[in-house]
BALUM-691771 format. One record per residue (C-alpha): x, y, z; residue number from 1; residue in one letter. Coordinates in Angstrom, 3 decimals. Example, Ala and Ser with C-alpha at 12.3 -4.5 7.8 and 13.67 -1.06 7.14 Angstrom:
2
{x = 12.300 | y = -4.500 | z = 7.800 | i = 1 | aa = a}
{x = 13.670 | y = -1.060 | z = 7.140 | i = 2 | aa = s}
***
This chain:
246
{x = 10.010 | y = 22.651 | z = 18.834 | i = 1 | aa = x}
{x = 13.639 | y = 23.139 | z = 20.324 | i = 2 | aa = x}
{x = 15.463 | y = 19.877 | z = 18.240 | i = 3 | aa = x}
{x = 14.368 | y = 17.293 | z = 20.460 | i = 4 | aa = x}
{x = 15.396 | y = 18.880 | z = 23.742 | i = 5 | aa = x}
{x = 12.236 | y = 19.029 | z = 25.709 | i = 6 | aa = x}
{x = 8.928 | y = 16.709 | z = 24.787 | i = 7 | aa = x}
{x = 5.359 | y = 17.417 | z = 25.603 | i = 8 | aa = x}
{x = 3.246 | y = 15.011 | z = 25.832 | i = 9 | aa = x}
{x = 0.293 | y = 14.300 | z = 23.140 | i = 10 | aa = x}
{x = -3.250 | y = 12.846 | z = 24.349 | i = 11 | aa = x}
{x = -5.186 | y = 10.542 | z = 21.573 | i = 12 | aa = x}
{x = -8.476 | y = 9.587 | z = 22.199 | i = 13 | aa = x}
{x = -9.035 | y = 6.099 | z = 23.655 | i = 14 | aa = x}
{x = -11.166 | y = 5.483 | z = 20.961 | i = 15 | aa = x}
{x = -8.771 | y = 5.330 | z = 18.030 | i = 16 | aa = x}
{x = -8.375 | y = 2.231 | z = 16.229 | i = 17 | aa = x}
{x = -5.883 | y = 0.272 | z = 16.509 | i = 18 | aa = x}
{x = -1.692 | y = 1.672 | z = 18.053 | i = 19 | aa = x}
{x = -0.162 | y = 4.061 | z = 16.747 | i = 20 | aa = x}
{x = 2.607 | y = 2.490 | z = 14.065 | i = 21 | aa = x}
{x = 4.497 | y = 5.743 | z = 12.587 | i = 22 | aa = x}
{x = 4.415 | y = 9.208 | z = 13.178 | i = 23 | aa = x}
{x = 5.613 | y = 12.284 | z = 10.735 | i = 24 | aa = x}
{x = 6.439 | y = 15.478 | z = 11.040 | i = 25 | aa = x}
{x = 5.350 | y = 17.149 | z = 7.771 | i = 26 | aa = x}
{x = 5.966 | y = 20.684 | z = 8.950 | i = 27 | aa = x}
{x = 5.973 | y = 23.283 | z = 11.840 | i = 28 | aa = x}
{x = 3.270 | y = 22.153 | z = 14.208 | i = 29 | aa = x}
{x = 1.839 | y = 19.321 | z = 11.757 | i = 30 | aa = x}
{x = 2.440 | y = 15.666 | z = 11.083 | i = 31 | aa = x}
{x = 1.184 | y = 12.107 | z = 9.731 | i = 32 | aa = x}
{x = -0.317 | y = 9.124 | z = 11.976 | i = 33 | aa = x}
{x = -0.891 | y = 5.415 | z = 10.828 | i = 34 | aa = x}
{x = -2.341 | y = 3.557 | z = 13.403 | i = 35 | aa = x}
{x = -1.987 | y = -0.219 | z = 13.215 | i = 36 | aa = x}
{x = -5.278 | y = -0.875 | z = 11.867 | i = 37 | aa = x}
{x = -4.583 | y = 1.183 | z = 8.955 | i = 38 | aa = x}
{x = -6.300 | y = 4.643 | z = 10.006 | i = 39 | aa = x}
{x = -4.345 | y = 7.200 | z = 8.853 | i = 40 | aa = x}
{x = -4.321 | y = 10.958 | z = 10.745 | i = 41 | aa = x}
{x = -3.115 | y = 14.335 | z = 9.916 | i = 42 | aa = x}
{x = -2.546 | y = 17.333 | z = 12.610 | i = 43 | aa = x}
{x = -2.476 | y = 20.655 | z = 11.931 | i = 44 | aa = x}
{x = -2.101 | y = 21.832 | z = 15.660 | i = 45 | aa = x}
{x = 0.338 | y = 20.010 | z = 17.243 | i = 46 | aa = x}
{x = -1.446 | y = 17.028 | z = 18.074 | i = 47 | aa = x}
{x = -4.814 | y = 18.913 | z = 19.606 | i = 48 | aa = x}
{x = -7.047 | y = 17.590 | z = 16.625 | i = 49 | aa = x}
{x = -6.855 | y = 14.773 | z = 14.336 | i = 50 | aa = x}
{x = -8.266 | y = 14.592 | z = 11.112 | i = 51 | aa = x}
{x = -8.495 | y = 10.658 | z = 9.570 | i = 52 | aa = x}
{x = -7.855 | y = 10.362 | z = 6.309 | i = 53 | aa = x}
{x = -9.204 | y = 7.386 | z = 5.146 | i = 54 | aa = x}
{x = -13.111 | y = 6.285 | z = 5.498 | i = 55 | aa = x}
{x = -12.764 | y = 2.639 | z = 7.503 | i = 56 | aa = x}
{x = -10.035 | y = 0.733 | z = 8.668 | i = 57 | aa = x}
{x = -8.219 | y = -2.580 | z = 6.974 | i = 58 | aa = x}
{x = -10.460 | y = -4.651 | z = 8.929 | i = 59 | aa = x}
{x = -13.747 | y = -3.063 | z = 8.250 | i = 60 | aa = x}
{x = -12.732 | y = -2.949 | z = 4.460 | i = 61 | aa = x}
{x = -11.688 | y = -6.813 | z = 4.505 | i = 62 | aa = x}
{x = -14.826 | y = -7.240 | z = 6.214 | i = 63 | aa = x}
{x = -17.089 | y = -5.796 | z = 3.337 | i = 64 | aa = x}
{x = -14.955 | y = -7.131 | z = 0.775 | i = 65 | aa = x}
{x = -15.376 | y = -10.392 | z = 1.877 | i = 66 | aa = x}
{x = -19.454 | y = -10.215 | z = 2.865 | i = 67 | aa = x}
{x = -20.000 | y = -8.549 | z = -0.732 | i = 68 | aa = x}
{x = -19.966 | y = -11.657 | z = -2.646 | i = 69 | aa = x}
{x = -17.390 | y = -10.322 | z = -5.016 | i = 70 | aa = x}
{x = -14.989 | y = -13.523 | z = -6.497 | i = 71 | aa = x}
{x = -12.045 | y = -14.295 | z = -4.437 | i = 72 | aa = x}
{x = -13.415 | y = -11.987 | z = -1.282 | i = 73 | aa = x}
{x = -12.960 | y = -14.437 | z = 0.505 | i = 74 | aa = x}
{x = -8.736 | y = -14.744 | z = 0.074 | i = 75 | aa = x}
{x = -8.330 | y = -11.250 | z = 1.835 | i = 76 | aa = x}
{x = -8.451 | y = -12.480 | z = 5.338 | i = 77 | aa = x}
{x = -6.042 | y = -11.975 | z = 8.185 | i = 78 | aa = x}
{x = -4.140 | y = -9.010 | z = 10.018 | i = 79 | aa = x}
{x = -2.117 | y = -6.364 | z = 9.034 | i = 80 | aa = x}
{x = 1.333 | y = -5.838 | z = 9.332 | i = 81 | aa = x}
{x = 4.233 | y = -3.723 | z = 7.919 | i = 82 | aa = x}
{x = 2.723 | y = -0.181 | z = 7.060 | i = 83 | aa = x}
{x = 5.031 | y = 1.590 | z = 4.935 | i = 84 | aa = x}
{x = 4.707 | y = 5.146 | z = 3.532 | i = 85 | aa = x}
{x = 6.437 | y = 6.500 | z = 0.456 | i = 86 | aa = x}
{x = 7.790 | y = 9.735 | z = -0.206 | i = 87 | aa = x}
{x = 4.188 | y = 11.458 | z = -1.051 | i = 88 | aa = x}
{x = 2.036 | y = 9.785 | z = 1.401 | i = 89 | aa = x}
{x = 0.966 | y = 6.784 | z = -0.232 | i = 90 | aa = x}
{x = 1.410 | y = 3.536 | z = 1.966 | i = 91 | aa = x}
{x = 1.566 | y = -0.065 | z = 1.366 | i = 92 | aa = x}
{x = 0.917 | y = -3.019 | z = 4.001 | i = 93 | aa = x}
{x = 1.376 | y = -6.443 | z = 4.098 | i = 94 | aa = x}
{x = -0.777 | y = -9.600 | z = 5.499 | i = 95 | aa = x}
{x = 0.806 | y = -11.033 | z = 8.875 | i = 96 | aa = x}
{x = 0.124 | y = -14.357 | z = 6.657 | i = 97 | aa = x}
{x = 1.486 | y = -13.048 | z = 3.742 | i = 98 | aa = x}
{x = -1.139 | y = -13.709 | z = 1.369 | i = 99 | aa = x}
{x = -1.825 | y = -10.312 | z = 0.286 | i = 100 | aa = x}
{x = -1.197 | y = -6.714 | z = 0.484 | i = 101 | aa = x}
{x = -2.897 | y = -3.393 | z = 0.648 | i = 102 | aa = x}
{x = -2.200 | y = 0.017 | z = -1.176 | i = 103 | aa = x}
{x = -3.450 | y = 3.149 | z = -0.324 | i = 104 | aa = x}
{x = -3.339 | y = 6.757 | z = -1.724 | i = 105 | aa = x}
{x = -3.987 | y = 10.232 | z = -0.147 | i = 106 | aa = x}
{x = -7.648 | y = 11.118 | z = -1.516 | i = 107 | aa = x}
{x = -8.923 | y = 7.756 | z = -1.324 | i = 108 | aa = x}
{x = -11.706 | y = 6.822 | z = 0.725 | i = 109 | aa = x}
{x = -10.347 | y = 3.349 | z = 1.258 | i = 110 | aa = x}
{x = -7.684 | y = 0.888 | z = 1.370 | i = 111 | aa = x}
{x = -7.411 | y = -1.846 | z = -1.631 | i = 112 | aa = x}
{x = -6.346 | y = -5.005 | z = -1.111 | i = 113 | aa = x}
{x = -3.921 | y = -7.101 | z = -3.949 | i = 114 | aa = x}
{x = -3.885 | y = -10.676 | z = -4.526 | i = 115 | aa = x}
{x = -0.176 | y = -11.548 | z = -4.115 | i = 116 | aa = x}
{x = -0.211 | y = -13.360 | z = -7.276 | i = 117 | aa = x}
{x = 2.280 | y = -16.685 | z = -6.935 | i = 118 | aa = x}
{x = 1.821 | y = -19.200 | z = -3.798 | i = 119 | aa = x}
{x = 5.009 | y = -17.884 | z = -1.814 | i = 120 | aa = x}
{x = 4.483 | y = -15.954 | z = 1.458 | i = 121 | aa = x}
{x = 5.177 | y = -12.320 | z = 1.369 | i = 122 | aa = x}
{x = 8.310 | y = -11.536 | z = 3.517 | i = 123 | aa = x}
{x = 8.540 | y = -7.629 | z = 2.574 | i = 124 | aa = x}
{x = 7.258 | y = -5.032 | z = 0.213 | i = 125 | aa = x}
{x = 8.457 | y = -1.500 | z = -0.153 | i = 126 | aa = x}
{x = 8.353 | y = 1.649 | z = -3.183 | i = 127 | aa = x}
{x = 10.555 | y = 1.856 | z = -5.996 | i = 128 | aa = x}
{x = 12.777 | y = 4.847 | z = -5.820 | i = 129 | aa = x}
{x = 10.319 | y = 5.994 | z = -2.465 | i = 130 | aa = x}
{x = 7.555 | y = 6.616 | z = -5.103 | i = 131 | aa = x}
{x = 4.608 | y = 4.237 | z = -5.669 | i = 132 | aa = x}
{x = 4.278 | y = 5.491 | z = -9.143 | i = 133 | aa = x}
{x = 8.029 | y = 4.547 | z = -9.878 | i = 134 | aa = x}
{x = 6.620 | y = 0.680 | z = -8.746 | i = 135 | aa = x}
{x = 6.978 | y = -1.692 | z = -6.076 | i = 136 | aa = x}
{x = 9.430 | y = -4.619 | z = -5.256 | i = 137 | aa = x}
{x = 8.235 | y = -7.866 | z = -2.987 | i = 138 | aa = x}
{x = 10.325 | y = -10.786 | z = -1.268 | i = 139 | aa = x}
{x = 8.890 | y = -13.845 | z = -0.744 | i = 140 | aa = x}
{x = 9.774 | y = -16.558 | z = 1.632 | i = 141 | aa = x}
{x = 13.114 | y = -18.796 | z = 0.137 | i = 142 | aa = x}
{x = 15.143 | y = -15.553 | z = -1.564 | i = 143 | aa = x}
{x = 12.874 | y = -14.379 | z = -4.261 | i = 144 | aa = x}
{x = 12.598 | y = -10.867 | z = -5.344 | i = 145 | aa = x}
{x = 10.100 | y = -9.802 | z = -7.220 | i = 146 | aa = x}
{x = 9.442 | y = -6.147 | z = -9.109 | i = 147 | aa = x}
{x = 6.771 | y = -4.311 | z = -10.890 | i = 148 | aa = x}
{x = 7.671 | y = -1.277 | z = -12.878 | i = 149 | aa = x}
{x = 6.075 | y = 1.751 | z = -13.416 | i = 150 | aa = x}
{x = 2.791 | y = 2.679 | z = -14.216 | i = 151 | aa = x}
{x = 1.034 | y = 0.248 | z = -12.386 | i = 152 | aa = x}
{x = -2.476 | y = 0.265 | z = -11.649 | i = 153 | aa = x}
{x = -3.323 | y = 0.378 | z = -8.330 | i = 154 | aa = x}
{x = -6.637 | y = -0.435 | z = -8.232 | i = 155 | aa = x}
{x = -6.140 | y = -3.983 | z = -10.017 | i = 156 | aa = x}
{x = -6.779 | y = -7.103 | z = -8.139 | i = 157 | aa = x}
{x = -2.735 | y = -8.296 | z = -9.047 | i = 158 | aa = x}
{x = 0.279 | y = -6.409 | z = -10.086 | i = 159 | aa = x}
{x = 2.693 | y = -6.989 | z = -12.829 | i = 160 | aa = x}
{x = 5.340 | y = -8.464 | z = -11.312 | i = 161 | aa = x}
{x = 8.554 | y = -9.863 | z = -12.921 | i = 162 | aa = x}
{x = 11.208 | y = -12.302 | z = -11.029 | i = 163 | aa = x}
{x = 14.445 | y = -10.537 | z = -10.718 | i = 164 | aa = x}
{x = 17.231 | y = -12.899 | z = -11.482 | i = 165 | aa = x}
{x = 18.853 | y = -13.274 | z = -7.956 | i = 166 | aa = x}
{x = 20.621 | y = -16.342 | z = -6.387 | i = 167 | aa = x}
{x = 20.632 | y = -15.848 | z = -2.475 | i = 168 | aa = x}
{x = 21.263 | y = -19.611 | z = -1.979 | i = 169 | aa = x}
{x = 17.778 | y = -19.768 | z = -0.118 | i = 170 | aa = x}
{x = 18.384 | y = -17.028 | z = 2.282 | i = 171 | aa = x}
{x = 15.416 | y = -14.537 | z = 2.416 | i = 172 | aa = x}
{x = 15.977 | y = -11.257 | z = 1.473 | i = 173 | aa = x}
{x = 14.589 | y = -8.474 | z = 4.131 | i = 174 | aa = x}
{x = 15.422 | y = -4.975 | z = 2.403 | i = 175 | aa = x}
{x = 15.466 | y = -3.625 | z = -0.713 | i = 176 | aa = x}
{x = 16.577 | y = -0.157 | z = -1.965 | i = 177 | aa = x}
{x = 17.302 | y = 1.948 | z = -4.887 | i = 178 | aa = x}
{x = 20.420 | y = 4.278 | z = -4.640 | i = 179 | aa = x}
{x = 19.648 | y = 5.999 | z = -8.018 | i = 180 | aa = x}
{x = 17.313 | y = 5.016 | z = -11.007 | i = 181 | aa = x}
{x = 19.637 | y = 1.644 | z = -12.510 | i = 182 | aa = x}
{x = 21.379 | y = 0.851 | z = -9.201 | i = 183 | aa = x}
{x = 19.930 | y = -1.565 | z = -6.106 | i = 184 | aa = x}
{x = 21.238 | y = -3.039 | z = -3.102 | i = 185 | aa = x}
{x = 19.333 | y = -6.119 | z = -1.366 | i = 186 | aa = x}
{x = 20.387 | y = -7.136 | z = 1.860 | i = 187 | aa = x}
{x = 18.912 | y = -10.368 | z = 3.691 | i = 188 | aa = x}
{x = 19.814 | y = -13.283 | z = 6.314 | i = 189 | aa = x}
{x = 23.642 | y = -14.662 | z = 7.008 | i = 190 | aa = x}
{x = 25.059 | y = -11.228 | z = 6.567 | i = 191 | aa = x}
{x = 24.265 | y = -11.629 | z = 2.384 | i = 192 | aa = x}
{x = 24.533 | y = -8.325 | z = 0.387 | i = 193 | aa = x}
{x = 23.238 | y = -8.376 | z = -3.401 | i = 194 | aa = x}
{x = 23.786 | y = -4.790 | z = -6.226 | i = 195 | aa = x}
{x = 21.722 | y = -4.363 | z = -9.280 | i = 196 | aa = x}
{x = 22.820 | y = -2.406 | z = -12.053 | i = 197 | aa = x}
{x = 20.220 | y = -2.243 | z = -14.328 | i = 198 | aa = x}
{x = 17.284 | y = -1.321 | z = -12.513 | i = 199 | aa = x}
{x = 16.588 | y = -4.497 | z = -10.329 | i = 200 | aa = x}
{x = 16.438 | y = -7.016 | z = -13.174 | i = 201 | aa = x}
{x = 20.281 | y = -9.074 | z = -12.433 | i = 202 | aa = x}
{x = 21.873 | y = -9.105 | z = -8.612 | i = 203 | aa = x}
{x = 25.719 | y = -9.841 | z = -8.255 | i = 204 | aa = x}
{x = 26.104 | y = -11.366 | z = -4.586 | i = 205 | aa = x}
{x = 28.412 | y = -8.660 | z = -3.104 | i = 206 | aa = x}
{x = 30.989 | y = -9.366 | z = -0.692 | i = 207 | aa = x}
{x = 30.850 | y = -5.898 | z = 1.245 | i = 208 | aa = x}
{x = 29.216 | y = -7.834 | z = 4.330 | i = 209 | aa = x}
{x = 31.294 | y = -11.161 | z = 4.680 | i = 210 | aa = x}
{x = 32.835 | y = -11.009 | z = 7.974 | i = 211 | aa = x}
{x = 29.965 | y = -9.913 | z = 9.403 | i = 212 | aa = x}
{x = 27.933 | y = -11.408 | z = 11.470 | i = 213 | aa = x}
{x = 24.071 | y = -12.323 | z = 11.965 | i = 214 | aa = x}
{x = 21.160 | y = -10.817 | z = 9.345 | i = 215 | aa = x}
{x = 20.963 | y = -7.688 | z = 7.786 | i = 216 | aa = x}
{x = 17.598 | y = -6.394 | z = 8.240 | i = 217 | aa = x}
{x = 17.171 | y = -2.804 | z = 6.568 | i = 218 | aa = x}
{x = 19.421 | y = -0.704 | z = 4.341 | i = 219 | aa = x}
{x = 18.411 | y = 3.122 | z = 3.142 | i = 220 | aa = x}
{x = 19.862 | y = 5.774 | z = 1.173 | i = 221 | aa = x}
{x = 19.699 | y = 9.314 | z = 1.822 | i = 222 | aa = x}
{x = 19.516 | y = 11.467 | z = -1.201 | i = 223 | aa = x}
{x = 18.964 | y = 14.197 | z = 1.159 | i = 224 | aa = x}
{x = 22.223 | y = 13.486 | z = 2.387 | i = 225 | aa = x}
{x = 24.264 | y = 13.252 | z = -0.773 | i = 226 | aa = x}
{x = 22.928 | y = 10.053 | z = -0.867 | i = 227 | aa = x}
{x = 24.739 | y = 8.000 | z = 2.128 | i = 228 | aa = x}
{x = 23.803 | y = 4.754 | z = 2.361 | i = 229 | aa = x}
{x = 23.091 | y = 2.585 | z = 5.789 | i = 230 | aa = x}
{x = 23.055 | y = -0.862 | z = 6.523 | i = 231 | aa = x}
{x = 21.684 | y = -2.310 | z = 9.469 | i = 232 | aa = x}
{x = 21.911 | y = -5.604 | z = 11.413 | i = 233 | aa = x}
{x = 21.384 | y = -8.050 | z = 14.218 | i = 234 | aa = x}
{x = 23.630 | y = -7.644 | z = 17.174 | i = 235 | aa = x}
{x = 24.063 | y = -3.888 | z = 16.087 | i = 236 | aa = x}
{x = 25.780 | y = -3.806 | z = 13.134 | i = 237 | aa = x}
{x = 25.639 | y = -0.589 | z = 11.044 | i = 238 | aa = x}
{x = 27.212 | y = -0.410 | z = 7.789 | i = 239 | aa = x}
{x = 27.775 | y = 2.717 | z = 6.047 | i = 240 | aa = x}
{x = 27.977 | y = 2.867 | z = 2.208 | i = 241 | aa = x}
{x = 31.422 | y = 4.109 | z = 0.872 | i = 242 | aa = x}
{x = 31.628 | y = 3.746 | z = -2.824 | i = 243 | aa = x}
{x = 31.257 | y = 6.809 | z = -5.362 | i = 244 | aa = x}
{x = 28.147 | y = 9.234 | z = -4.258 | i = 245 | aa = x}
{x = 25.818 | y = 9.303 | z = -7.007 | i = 246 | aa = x}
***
C-alpha cells in the first residue's frame, strides 16, 4: 500500500492445492493467484478471502479426461509446468513432458487440454500480442517455432498451427514476443536473436546479441512504457531495445 516499502504478511490455507506460481495485483486491495496445480484465485480484501475460479485442478481434470473413455484420453498425462497469463486473464500451461498444453479462460469451469499436434517436445508457449484471441506461438525442442493466428478455437482438441520459416542452426528458441502487430523478436540459446517483419511468418537472424555471452532466456516489450523492449540472459545479461519506438 506505500510502493513496496513495508510488507504484511498474507496467510493461505494449508489446504490449497498445489504453490503458489504468480501473483497479480489487479487493483487497490485485489489481485490474481495461480497456484501450481492450476487453481486459480481472486481477492477482493487484501488477501483475507480467496475466491477460486476454476471448478478442479489440472490433475483432477486429466484425471477424468483420461477415466472417461473419450479417444486419445489417455495422451494427456503428466505434470504441469509454465503457467502463463495474458493480458485479460486467460492462461496457458505446458506439460513438464511436453506433450501437451492446457488453455483456460475466465468463466470457465475447467481447464482444456490440446494435443500438441507434431512429435517434437514443447519447449515454450506464450499469447500473441498478450491476447489469446490474437493467437498463440510454440517452440519445440531443435529451433522450431510454430504460430497459430487468430480466431482460434479453444476448445478444439489441436490448434492450427503453421511453421514459421526460421533457421536457428538447431539452437532452441526460449522467448517469443510481439513489439507491434507485423514485428517479432525471438531470442534462444548461444546468445541467438531472430526479428520478424511480417507477423511471425520469416525470421532474419539478428546480430544485436553477438558478443554476448550464454542464453537468452526471456525478452518483453512494454507498450505501457512507450514500448521498451528487454532482453534477458544467463550470467545477468540485460539488453535493452534501442531501435525506433513504435
Amino acid at each position: 500500500k506505500d510502493g513496496g516499502k513495508s510488507w504484511e504478511r498474507i496467510p493461505l490455507s494449508p489446504k490449497l492445492p498445489g504453490e503458489p506460481t504468480a501473483i497479480l495485483a489487479t487493483g487497490p486491495n485485489s489481485a490474481e493467484m495461480i497456484t501450481s496445480s492450476g487453481a486459480v484465485y481472486v481477492t477482493e480484501n487484501a488477501g483475507r478471502n480467496w475466491r477460486a475460479q476454476v471448478k478442479e485442478t489440472i490433475d483432477a481434470t486429466l484425471n477424468r479426461i483420461s477415466s472417461s473413455g473419450v479417444s486419445g484420453a489417455s495422451y494427456f498425462t503428466g505434470n504441469i509446468v509454465n503457467e502463463q497469463r495474458d493480458n485479460k486473464g486467460a492462461y496457458i500451461a505446458i506439460s513438464s513432458r511436453g506433450n501437451f498444453f492446457l488453455t483456460w479462460e475466465p468463466g470457465q469451469d475447467f481447464w482444456i487440454p490440446h494435443n500438441r499436434g507434431t512429435p517434437r517436445r514443447i519447449q515454450n508457449m506464450g499469447f500473441v500480442r498478450g491476447d489469446i484471441k490474437n493467437g498463440l506461438w510454440m517452440t519445440l525442442n531443435g529451433g522450431k517455432l510454430l504460430v497459430a493466428s487468430d480466431n482460434v478455437d479453444l476448445s478444439a482438441e489441436e490448434f492450427p498451427f503453421s511453421e514459421a520459416n526460421i533457421k536457428t542452426g538447431g539452437y532452441g528458441i526460449t522467448d517469443v514476443a510481439w513489439r507491434n502487430d507485423n514485428e517479432v523478436w525471438a531470442v534462444g540459446g548461444s546468445g541467438t536473436m531472430f526479428v520478424s517483419y511480417d507477423n511471425g511468418k520469416n525470421f532474419a537472424f539478428d546480430k544485436s546479441a553477438n558478443n554476448i555471452p550464454g542464453n537468452l532466456y526471456n525478452v518483453k516489450f512494454f507498450p505501457e512504457y512507450d514500448n521498451n523492449g528487454w532482453a534477458l540472459g544467463s550470467n545477468g545479461v540485460l539488453l535493452k531495445f534501442v531501435g525506433e519506438k513504435a
